[in-house]
PAZAPA-4460 file (N, C-alpha, C; in steps of 0.05 Angstrom, whole numbers, plus 32768, in hexadecimal, padded with zeros to 4 digits):
% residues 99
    n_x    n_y    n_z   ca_x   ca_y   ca_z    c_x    c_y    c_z   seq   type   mol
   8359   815C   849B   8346   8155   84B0   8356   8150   84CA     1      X     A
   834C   8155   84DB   8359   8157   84F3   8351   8140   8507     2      X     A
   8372   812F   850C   8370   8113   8510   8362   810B   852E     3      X     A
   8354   8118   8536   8343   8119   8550   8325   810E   8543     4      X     A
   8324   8115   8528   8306   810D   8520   8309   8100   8510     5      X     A
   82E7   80EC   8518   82EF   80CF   850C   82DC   80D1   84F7     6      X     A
   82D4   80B3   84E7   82CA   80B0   84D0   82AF   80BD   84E1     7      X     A
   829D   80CA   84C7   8287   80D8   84D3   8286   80F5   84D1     8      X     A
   8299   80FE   84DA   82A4   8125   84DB   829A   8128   84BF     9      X     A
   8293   8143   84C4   8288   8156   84A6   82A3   815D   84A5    10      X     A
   82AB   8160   848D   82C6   816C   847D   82C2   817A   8464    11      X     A
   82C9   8197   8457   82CB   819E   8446   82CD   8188   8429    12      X     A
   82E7   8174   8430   82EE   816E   841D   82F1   8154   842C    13      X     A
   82F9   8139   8422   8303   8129   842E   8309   810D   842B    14      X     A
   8313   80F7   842B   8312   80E5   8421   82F7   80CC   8429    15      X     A
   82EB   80CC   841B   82DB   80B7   8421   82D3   809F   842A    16      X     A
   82E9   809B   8439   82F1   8088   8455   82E9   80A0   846C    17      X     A
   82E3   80B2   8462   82D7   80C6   8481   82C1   80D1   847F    18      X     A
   82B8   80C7   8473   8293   80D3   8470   828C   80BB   8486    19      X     A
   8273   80C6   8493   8263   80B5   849D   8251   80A7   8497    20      X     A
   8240   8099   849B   822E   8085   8488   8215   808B   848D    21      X     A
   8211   808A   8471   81F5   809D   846B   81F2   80BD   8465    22      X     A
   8212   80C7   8461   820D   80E7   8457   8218   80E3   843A    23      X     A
   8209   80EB   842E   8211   80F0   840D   8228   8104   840C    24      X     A
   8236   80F1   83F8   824E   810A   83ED   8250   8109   83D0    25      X     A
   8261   811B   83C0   8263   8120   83A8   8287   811F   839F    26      X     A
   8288   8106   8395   82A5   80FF   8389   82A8   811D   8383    27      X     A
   82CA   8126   8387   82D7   8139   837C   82EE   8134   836C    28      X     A
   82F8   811F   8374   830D   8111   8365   831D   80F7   8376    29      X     A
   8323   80E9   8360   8336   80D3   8366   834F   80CE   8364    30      X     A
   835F   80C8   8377   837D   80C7   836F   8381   80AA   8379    31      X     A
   839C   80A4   837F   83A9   8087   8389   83BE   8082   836B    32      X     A
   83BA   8068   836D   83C6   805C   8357   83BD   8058   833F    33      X     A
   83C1   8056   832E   83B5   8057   8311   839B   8035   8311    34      X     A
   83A8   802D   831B   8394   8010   831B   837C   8016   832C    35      X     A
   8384   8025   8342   836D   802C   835B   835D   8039   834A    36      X     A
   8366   805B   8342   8350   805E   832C   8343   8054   831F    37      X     A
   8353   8045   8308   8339   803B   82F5   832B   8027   82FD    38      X     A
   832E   8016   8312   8323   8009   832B   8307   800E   832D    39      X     A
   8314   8031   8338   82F7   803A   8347   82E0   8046   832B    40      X     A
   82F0   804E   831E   82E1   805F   8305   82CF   803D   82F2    41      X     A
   82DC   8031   82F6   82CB   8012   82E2   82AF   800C   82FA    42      X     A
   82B5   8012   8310   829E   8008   8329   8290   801F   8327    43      X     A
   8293   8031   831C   8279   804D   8319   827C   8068   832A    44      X     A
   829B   8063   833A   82A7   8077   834C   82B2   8091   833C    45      X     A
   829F   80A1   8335   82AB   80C0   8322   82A9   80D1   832E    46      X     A
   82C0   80EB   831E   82AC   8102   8324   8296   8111   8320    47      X     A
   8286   811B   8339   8274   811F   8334   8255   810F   833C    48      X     A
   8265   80FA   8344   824E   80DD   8356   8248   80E1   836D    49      X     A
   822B   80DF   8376   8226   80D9   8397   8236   80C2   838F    50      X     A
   823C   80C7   83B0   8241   80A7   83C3   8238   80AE   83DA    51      X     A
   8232   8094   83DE   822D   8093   8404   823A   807D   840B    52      X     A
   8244   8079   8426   824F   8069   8431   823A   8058   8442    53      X     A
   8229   8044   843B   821A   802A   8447   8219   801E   8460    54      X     A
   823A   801C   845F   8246   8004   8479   8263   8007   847B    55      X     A
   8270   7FFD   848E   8285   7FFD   849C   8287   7FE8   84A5    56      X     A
   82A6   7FD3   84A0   82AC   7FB9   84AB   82C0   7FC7   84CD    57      X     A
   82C1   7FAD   84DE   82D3   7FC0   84EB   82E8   7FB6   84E3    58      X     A
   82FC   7FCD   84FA   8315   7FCA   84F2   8324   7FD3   84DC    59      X     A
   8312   7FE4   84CE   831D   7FF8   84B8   8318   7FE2   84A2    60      X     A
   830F   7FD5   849F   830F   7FC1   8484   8303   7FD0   8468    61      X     A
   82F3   7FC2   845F   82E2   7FCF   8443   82CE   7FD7   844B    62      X     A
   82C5   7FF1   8436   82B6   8001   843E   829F   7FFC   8429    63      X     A
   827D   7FEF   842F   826C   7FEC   8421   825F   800D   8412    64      X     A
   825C   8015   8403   8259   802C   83F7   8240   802B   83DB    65      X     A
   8234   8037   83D7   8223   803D   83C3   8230   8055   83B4    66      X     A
   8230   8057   8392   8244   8070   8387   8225   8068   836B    67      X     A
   821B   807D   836C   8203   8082   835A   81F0   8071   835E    68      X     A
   81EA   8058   8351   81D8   8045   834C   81E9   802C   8361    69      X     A
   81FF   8023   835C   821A   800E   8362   820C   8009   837E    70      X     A
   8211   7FF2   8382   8222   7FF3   839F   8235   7FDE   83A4    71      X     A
   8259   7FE3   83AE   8266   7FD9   83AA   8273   7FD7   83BD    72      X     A
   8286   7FCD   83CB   8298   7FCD   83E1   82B5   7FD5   83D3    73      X     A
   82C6   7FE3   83E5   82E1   7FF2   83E3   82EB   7FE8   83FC    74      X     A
   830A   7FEC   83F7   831B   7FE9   840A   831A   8001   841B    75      X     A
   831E   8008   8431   831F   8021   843C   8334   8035   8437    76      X     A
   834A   8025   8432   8366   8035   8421   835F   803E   8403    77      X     A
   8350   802F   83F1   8346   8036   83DA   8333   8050   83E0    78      X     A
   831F   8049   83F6   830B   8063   83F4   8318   8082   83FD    79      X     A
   8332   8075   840B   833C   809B   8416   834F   80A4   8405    80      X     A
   834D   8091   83EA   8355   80A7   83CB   833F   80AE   83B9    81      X     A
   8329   80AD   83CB   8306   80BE   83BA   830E   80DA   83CB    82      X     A
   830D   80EF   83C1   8303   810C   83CC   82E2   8104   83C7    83      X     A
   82DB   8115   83DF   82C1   8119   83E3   82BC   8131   83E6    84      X     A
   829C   8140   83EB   8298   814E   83FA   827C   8148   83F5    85      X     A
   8270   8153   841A   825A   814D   8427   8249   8159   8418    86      X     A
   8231   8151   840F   821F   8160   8407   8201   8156   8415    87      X     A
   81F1   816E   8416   81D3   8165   8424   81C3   8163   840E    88      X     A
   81BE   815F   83F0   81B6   8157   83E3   81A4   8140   83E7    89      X     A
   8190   812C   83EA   8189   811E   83EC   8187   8112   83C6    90      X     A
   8193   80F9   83C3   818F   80EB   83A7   817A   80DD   83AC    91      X     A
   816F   80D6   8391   814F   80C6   8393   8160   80B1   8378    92      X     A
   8177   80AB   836E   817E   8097   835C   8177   807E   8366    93      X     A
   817D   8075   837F   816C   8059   8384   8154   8058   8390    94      X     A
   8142   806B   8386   812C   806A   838B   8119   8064   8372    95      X     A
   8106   804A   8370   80F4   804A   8357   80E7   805F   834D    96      X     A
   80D7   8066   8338   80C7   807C   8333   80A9   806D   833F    97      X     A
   809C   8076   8346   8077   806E   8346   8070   8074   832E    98      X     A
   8071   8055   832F   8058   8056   830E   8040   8058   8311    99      X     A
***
């Protein structure tokens, strides 16, 4: 990603400290440290999961995020070892059914 663009930019691929809030993406994979992983994988962070990104503290802090059903807060260094990519999918998982 090209360091002129900030959190928000559409990216092929990217870490999920750079999505903007409110565009759905689709986990591609996780790296970091072995603890960060299973970290993220015990909070519902897989491959293969929407996430969206909620909220933003400033100052780069933690990043409020929804990952399927969840919604959980990450460090912002934890979230830019999620690969992402943007998808226009709209999810309806937190949405009730009408009974």
């Amino acid at each position: 990603m090209d360091p002129n663009e900030g959190p928000g930019s559409v990216c092929e691929m990217c870490g999920l400290n750079e999505i903007a809030c409110g565009l759905p993406a689709r986990v591609v994979r996780l790296s970091g440290t072995p603890r960060i992983v299973r970290r993220l994988l015990a909070l519902g962070v897989r491959p293969s999961t929407t996430c969206e990104v909620l909220g933003r503290t400033p100052g780069g802090g933690p990043i409020h995020l929804r990952a399927g059903s969840v919604h959980l807060m990450v460090r912002a260094s934890e979230a830019a070892e999620v690969l992402v990519q943007p998808t226009t999918e709209e999810s309806d998982e937190h949405v009730l059914p009408v009974l």
